[in-house]
NUDO-131047 format. One record per atom (N, C-alpha, C): x, y, z. Coordinates in steps of 0.05 Angstrom, whole numbers, padded with zeros to 5 digits, always signed. Last residue first. Layout:
<nodes>
XYZ;...
</nodes>
This chain:
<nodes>
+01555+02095+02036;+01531+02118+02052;+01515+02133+02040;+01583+02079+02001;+01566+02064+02001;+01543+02076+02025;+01621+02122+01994;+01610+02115+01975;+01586+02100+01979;+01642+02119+02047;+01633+02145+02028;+01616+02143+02016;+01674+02060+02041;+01652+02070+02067;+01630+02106+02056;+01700+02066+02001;+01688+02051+02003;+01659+02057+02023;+01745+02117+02020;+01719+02120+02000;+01703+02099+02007;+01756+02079+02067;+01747+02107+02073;+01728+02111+02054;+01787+02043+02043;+01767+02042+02058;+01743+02066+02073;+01822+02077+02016;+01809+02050+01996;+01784+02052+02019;+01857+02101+02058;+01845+02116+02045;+01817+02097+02025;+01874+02047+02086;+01861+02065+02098;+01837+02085+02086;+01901+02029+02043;+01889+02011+02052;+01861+02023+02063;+01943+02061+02042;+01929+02057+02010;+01904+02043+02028;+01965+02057+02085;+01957+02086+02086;+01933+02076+02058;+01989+02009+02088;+01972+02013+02102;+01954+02040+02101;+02020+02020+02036;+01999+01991+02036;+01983+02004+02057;+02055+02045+02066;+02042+02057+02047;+02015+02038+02039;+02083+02011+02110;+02067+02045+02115;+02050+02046+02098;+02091+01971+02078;+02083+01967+02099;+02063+01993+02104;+02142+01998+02057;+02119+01985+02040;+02098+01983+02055;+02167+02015+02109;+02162+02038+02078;+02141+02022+02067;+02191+01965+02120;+02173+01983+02137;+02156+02001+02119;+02221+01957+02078;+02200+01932+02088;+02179+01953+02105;+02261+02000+02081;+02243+01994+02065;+02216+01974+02062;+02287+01979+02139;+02268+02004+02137;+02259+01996+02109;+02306+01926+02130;+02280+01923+02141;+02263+01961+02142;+02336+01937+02087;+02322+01924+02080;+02294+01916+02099;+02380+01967+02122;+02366+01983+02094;+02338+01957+02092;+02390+01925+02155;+02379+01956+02169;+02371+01965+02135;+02422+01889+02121;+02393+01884+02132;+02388+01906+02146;+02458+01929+02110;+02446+01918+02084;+02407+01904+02102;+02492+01937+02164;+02474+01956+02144;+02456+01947+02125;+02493+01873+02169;+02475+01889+02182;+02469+01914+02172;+02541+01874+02130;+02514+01855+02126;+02490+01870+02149;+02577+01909+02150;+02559+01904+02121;+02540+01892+02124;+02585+01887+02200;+02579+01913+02194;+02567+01916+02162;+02608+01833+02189;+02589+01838+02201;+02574+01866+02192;+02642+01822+02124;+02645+01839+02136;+02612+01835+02162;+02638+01792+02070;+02644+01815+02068;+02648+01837+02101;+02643+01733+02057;+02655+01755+02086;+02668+01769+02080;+02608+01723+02015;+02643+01735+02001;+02655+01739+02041;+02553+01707+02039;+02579+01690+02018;+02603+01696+02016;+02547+01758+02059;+02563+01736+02081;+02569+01705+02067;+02542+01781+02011;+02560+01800+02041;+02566+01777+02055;+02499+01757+01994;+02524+01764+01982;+02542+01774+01998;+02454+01763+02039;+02470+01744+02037;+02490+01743+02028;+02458+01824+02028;+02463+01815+02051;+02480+01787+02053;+02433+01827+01975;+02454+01832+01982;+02476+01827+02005;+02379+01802+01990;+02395+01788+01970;+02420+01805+01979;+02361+01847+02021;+02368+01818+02030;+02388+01802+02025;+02362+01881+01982;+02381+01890+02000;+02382+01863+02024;+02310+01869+01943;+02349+01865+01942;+02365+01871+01967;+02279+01868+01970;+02282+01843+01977;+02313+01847+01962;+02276+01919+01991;+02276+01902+02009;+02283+01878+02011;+02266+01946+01943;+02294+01942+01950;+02293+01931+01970;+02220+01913+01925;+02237+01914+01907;+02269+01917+01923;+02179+01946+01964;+02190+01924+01968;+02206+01904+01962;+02189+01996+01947;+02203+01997+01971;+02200+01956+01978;+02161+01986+01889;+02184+01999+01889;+02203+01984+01919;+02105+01972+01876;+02116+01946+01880;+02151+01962+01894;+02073+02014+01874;+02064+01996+01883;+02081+01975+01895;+02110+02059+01847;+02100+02063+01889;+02093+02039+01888;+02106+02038+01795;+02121+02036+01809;+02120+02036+01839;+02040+02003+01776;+02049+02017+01785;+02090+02018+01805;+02044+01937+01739;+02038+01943+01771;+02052+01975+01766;+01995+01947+01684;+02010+01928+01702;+02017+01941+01726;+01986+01999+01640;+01981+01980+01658;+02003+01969+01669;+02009+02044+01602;+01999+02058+01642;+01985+02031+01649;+02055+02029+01573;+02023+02021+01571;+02002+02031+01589;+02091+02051+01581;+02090+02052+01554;+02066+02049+01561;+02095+02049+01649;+02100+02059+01626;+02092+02072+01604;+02099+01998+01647;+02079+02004+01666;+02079+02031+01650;+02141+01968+01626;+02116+01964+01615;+02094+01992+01628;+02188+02005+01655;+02189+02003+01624;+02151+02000+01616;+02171+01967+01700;+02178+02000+01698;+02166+01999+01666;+02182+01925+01698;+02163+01924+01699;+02154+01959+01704;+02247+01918+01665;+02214+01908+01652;+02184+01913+01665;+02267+01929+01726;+02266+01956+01696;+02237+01945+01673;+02259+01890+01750;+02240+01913+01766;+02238+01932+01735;+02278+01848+01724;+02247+01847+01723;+02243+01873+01735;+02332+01864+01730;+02320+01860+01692;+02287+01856+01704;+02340+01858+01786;+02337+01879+01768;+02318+01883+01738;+02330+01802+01788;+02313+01821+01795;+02315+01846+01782;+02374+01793+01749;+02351+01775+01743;+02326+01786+01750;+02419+01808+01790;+02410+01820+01763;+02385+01810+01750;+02404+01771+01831;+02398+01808+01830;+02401+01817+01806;+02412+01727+01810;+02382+01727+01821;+02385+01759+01822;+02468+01722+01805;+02452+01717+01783;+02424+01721+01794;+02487+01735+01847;+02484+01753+01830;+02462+01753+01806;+02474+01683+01871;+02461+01712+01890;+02465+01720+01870;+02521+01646+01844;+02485+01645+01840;+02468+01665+01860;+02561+01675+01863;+02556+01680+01834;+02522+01679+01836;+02563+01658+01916;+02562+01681+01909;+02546+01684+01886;+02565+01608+01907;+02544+01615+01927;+02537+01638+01912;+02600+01581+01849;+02610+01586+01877;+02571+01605+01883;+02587+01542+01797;+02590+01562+01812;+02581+01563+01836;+02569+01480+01788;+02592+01499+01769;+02599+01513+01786;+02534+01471+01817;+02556+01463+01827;+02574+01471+01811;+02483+01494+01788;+02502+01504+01815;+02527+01502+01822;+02478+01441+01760;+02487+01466+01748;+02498+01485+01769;
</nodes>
């Protein structure tokens, strides 16, 4: 089935695919206040599109300079997740430690 379509197409077809799962998991989180929080899953959402985009950039040669902005966006959001995980992590342990004194 690939072999229908060119590199590119099948990158698109995986970012819209992501998309349709980040809005479904918005949407749910939502209506229902379960499943994953947006902060939870958000900065690593565009980390992994702005990968995905990257490659699309050097499917089409779109350009060096593109594709390295696209990976410069994708490793500061990687960082971003990273931060906050570590800050959630910090504060989690803190009560824990509070709580059990």
């Amino acid at each position: 089935m690939i072999e229908n379509f060119g590199i590119a197409q099948v990158i698109d077809a995986v970012i819209v695919f992501t998309l349709i799962e980040c809005a479904a998991l918005v949407l749910y989180h939502r209506r229902t206040g379960r499943g994953v929080a947006v902060r939870d899953f958000f900065a690593n959402m565009v980390s992994g599109l702005c990968l995905m985009f990257a490659l699309r950039c050097l499917a089409t040669d779109a350009g060096a300079a593109t594709v390295a902005l696209f990976l410069l966006a994708a490793g500061l959001a990687h960082g971003v997740d990273i931060l906050m995980r570590w800050k959630r992590s910090s504060r989690n342990a803190h009560l824990t430690r509070r709580a059990s004194a």
